[in-house]
C-alpha positions as CSV (number, residue, x, y, z in Angstrom):
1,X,-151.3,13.6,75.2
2,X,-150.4,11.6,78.3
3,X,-153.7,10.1,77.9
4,X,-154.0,9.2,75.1
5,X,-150.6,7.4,74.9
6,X,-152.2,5.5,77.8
7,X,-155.2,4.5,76.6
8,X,-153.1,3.3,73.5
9,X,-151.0,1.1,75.7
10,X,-153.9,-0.2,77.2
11,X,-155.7,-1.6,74.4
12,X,-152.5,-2.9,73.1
13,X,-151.8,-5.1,76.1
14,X,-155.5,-5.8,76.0
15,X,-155.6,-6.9,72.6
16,X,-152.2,-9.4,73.2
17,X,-153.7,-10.4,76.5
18,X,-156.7,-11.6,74.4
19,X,-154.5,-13.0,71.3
20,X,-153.0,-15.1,73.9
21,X,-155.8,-16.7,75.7
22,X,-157.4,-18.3,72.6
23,X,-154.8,-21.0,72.0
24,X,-155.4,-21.9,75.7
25,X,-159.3,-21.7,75.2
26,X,-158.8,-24.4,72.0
27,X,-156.5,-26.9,74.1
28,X,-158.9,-26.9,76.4
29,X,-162.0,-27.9,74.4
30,X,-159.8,-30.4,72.6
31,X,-158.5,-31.9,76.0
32,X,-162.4,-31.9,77.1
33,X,-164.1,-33.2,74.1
34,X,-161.0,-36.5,74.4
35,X,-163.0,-37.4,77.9
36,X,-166.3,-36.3,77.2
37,X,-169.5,-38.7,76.4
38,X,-171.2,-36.7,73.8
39,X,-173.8,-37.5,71.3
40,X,-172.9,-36.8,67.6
41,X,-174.8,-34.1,66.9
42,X,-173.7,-32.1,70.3
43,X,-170.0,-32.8,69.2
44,X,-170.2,-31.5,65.6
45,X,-171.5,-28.6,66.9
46,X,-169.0,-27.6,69.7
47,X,-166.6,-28.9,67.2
48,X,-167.8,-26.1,64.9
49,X,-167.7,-23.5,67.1
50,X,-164.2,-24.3,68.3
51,X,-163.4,-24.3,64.3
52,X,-164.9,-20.6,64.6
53,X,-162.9,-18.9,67.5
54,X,-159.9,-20.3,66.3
55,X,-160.1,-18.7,62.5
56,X,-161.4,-15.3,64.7
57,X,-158.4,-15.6,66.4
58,X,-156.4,-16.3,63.2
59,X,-158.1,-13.2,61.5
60,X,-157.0,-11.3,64.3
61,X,-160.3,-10.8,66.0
62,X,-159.4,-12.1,69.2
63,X,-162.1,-10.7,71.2
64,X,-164.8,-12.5,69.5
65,X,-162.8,-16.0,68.8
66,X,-162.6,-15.9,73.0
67,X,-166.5,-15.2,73.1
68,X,-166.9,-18.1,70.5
69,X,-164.6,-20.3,72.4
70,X,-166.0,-20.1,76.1
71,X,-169.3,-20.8,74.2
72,X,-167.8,-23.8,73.2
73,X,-166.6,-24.8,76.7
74,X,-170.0,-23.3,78.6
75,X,-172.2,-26.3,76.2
76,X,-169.0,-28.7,76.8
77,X,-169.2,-28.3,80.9
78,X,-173.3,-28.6,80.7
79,X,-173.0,-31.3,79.0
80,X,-170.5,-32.9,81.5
């Protein structure tokens, strides 16, 4: 019983720790897209895949909204 009211707290914290980071992930594209020298094309799509994570993260599927969104900032920093 012990465990399993562990593992239950666990993926709580996990899941709030996550919830949290993706406003922090979007603010950071936006901030890097402001001072970046992209072409059109290259934009639209980081701007699309910053549109993505954050409606994961507003349907509650945080995990995948923070995969989205360092997807988003991996092509931003290459591009950089």
């Amino acid at each position: 019983m012990r465990y399993l009211a562990a593992l239950l707290i666990t993926v709580f914290l996990a899941g709030t720790a996550l919830a949290s980071q993706c406003p922090s992930l979007v603010s950071q594209i936006d901030q890097q897209l402001q001072s970046a020298q992209l072409d059109s094309k290259t934009e639209a799509s980081i701007k699309a895949l910053r549109d993505q994570g954050q409606s994961l993260h507003s349907q509650g599927k945080h995990a995948e909204s923070v995969k989205v969104l360092k997807k988003a900032i991996k092509k931003l920093d290459a591009m950089s």
